[in-house]
C-alpha positions as CSV (number, residue, x, y, z in Angstrom):
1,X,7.8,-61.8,-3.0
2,X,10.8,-63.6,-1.6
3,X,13.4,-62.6,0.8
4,X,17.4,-62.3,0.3
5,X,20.1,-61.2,2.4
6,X,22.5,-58.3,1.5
7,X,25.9,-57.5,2.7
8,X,28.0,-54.5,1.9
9,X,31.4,-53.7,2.9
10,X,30.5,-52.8,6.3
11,X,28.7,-55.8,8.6
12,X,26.4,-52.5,10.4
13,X,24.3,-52.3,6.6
14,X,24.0,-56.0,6.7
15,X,20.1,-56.6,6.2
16,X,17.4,-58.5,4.8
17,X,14.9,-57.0,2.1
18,X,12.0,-58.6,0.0
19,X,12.7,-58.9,-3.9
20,X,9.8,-58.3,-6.3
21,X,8.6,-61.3,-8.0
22,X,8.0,-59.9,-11.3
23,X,10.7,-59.4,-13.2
24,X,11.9,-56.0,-14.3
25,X,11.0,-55.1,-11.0
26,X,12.9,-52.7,-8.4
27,X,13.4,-53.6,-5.3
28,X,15.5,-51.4,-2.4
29,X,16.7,-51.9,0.9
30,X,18.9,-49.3,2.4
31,X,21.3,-47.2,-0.2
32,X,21.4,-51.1,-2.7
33,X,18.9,-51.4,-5.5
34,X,18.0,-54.8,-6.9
35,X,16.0,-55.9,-9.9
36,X,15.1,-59.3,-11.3
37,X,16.3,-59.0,-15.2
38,X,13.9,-59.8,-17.8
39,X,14.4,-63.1,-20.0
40,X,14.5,-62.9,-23.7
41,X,11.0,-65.2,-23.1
42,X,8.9,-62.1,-21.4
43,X,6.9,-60.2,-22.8
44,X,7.0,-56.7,-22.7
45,X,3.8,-55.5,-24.6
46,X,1.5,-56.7,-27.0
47,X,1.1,-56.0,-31.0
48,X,-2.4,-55.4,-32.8
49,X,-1.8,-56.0,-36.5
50,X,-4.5,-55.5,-39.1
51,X,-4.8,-57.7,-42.0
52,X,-5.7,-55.6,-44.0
53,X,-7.2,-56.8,-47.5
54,X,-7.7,-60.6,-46.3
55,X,-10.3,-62.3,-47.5
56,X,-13.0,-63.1,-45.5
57,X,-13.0,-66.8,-44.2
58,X,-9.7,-67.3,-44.7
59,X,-7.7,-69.0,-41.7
60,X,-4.9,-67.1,-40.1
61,X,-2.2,-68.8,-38.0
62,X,1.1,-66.6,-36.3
63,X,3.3,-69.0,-35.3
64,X,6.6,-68.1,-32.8
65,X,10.1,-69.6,-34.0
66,X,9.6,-72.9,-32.3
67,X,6.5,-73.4,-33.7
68,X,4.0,-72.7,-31.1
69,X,1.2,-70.8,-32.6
70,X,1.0,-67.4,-30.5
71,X,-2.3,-66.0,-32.1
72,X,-4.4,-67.2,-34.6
73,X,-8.0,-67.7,-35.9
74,X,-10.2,-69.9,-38.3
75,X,-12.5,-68.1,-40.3
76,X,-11.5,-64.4,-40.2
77,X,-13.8,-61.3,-41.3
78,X,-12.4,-59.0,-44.0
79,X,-9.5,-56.5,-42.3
80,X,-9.0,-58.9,-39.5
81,X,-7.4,-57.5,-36.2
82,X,-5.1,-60.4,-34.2
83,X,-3.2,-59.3,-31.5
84,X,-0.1,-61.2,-30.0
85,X,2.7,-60.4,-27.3
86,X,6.0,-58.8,-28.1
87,X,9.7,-59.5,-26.3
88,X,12.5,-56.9,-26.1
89,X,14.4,-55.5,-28.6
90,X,16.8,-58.6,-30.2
91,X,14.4,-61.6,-29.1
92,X,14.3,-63.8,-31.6
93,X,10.5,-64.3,-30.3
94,X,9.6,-61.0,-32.0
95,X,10.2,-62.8,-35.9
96,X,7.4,-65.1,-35.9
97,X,6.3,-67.1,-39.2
98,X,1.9,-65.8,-40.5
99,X,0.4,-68.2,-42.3
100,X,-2.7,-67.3,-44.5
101,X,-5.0,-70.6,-45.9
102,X,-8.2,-70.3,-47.8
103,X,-9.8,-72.9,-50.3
104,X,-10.2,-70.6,-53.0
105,X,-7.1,-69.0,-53.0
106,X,-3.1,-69.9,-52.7
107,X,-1.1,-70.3,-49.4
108,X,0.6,-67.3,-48.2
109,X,3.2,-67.9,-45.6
110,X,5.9,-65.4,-44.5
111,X,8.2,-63.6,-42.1
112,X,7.1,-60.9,-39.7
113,X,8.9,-58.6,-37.1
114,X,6.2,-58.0,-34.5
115,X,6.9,-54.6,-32.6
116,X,4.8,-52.9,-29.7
117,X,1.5,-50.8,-30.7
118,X,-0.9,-51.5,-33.6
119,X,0.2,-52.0,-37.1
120,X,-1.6,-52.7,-40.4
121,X,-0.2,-55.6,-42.6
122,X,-1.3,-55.0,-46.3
123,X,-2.2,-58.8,-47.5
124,X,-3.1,-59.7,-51.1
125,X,-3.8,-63.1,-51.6
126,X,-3.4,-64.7,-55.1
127,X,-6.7,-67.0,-56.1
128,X,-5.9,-71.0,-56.9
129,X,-6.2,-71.2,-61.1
130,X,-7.0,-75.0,-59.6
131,X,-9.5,-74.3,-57.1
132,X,-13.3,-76.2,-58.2
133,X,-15.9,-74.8,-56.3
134,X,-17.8,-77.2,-55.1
């Protein structure tokens, strides 16, 4: 919490109040309300997304528009669940780049708009014509 200092029309409702430090936040003193506004950059839920028809030991990456990988694992099972934060409606934050590698199969990379709750993201990957196994 930190501390501000309010003053209205009239000097006698003059006071001093606590803010919340979380964002989003209310905070009252008197007949004012304040609240700390939420940056495109928080987070406001989280997604769980559902690969569903990935093959097993493939390696999924979900990477945010900057490039920093949000969520992401090496060697996934079939159906794999990842889960990742979401940012309010118009974040650019909520468009992030999935990226699908295995050996045996070809590179699948492409576009998704994350929304709040749990989704299931059909994936069919396309197997390598070039791919030896060892």
């Amino acid at each position: 919490m930190s501390n501000a200092v309010a003053f209205d029309y009239y000097p006698d409702l003059a006071g001093t109040f606590e803010l919340p430090s979380n964002r989003g936040v209310f905070g009252s003193t008197g007949l004012i309300l304040f609240q700390r506004q939420s940056l495109p950059t928080d987070p406001i839920g989280t997604t769980t997304v559902t690969f569903a028809g990935v093959n097993a030991g493939s390696e999924i990456r979900v990477y945010l528009p900057d490039g920093t990988e949000t969520a992401g694992v090496e060697s996934c099972d079939a159906n794999h669940v990842l889960t990742w934060s979401v940012y309010a409606s118009g974040s650019s934050n909520n468009t992030v780049t999935i990226r699908i590698v295995n050996t045996a199969y070809k590179i699948k990379e492409f576009s998704y708009t994350s929304v709040a709750g749990t989704q299931s993201l059909p994936v069919q990957q396309e197997a390598d014509k070039w791919y030896v196994n060892p």
